[in-house]
MARBA-3410 file (N, C-alpha, C, O; in Angstrom, 1 decimal):
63
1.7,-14.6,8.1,1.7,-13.4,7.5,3.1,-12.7,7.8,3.5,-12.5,8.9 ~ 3.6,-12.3,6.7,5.0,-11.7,7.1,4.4,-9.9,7.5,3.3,-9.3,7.5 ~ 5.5,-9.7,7.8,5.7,-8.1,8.7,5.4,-6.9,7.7,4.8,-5.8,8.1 ~ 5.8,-7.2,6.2,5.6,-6.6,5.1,3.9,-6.3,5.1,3.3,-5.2,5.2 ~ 3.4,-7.8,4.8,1.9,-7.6,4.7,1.5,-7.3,5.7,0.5,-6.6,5.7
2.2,-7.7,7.2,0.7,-7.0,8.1,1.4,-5.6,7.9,0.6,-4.9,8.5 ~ 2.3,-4.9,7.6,2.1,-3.5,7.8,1.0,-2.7,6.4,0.4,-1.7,6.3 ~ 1.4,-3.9,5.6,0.6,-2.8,4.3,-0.9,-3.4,4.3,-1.8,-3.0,3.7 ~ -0.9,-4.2,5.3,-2.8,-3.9,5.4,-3.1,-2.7,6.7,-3.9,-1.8,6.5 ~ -2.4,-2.8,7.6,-2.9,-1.6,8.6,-2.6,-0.2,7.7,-3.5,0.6,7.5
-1.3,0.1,7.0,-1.8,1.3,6.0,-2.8,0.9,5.7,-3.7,1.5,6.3 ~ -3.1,0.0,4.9,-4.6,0.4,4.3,-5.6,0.5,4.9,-6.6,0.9,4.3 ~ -5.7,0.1,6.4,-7.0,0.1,6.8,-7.1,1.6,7.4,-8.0,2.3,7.3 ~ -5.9,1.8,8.1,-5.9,3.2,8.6,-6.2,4.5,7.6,-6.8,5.5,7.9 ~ -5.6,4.1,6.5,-5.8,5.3,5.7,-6.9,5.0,4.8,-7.4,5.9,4.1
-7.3,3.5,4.7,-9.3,4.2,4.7,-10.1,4.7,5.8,-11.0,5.5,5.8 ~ -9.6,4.2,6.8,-10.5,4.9,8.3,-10.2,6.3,8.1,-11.1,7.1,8.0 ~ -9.1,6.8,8.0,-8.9,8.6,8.1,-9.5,8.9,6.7,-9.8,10.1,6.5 ~ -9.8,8.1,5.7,-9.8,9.1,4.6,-11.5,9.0,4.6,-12.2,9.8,3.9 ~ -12.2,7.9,5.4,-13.7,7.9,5.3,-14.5,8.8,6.9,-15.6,9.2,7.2
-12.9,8.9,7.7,-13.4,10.4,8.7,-13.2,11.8,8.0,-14.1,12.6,7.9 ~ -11.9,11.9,7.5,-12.2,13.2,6.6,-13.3,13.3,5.9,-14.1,14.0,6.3 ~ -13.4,12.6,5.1,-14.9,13.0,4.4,-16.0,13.6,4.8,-16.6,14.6,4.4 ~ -16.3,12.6,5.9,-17.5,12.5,6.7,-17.2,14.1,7.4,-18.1,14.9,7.1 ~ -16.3,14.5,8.1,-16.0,15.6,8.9,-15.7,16.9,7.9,-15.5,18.0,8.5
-15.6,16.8,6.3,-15.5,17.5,5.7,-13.5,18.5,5.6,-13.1,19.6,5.0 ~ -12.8,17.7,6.3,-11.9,17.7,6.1,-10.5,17.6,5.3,-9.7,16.8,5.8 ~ -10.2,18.4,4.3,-9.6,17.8,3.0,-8.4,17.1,3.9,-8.6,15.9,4.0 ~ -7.4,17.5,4.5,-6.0,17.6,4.8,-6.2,15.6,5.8,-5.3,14.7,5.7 ~ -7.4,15.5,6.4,-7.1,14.4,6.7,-7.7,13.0,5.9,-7.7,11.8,6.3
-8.4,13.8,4.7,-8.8,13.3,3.7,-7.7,12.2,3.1,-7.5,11.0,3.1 ~ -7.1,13.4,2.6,-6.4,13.2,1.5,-5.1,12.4,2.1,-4.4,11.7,1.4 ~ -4.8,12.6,4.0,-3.5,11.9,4.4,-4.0,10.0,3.8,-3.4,9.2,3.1 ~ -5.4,9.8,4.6,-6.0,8.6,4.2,-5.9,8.0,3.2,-5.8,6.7,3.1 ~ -6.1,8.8,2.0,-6.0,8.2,0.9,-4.7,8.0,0.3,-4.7,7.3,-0.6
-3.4,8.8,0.8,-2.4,8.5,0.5,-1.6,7.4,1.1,-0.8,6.7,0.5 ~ -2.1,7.4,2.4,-1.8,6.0,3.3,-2.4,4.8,2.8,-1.9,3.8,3.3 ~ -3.5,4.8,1.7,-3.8,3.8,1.1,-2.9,3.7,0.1,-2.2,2.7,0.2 ~ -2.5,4.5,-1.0,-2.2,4.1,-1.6,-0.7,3.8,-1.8,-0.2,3.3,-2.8 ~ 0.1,4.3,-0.7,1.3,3.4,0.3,1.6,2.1,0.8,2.5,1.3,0.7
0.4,2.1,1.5,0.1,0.6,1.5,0.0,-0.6,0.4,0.3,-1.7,0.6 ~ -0.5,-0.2,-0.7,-0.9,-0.6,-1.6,0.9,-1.1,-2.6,1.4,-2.1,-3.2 ~ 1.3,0.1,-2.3,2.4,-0.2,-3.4,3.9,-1.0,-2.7,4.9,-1.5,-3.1 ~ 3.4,-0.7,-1.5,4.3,-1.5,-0.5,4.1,-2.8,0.0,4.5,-3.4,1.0 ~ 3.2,-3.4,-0.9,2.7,-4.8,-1.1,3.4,-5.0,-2.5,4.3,-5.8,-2.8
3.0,-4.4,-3.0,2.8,-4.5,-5.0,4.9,-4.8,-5.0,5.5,-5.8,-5.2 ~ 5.3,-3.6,-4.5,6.8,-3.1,-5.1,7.6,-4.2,-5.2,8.1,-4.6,-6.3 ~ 7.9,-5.2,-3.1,8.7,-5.7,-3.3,8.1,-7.3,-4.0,8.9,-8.2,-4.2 ~ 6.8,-7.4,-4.3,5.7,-8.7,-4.5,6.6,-8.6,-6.3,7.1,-9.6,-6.9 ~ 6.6,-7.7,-6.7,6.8,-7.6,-8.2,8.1,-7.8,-8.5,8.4,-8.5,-9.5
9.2,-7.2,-7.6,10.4,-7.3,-7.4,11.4,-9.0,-7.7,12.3,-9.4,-8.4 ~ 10.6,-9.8,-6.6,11.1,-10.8,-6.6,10.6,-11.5,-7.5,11.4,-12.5,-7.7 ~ 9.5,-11.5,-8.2,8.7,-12.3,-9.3,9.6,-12.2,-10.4,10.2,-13.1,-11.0 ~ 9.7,-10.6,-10.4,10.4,-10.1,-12.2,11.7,-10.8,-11.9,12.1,-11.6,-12.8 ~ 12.4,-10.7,-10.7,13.9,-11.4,-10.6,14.3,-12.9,-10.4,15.4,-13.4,-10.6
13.1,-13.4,-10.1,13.0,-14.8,-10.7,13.3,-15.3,-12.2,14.1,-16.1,-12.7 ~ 12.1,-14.4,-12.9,12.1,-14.6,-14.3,12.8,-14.4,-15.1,12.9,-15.0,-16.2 ~ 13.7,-13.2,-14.9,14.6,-12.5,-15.5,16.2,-13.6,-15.0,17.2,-13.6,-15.8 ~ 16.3,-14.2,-13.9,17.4,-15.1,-13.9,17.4,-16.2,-14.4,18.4,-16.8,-14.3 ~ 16.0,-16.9,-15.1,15.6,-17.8,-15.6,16.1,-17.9,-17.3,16.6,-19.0,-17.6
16.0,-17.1,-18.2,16.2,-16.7,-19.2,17.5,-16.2,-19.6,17.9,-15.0,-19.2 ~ 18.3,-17.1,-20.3,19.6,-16.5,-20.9,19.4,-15.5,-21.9,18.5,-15.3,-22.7 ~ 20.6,-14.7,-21.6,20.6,-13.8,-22.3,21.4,-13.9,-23.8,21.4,-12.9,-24.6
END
């Protein structure tokens, strides 16, 4: 597992753990950190995953 993925799963697990304690504690502010830390995580998988894909394909194909 590269460094990339293990960090964008611990965002996501951390920022479901905080955003399923906010709830439960009725918390918006550490609600809402959680669920942003999800979806950080999320796009910091996605960004550079898409990145190198598109730039494969795109040097494939003359222009």
């Amino acid at each position: 597992m590269a460094w990339l993925s293990f960090v964008s799963v611990l965002l996501v697990i951390v920022g479901l753990s905080l955003f399923l304690y906010g709830v439960n504690v009725y918390n918006a502010v550490i609600g809402w950190t959680g669920f942003c830390l999800c979806i950080v995580g999320v796009l910091l998988y996605v960004i550079p995953f898409l990145h190198v894909h598109l730039k494969k394909v795109f040097m494939k194909t003359p222009f």
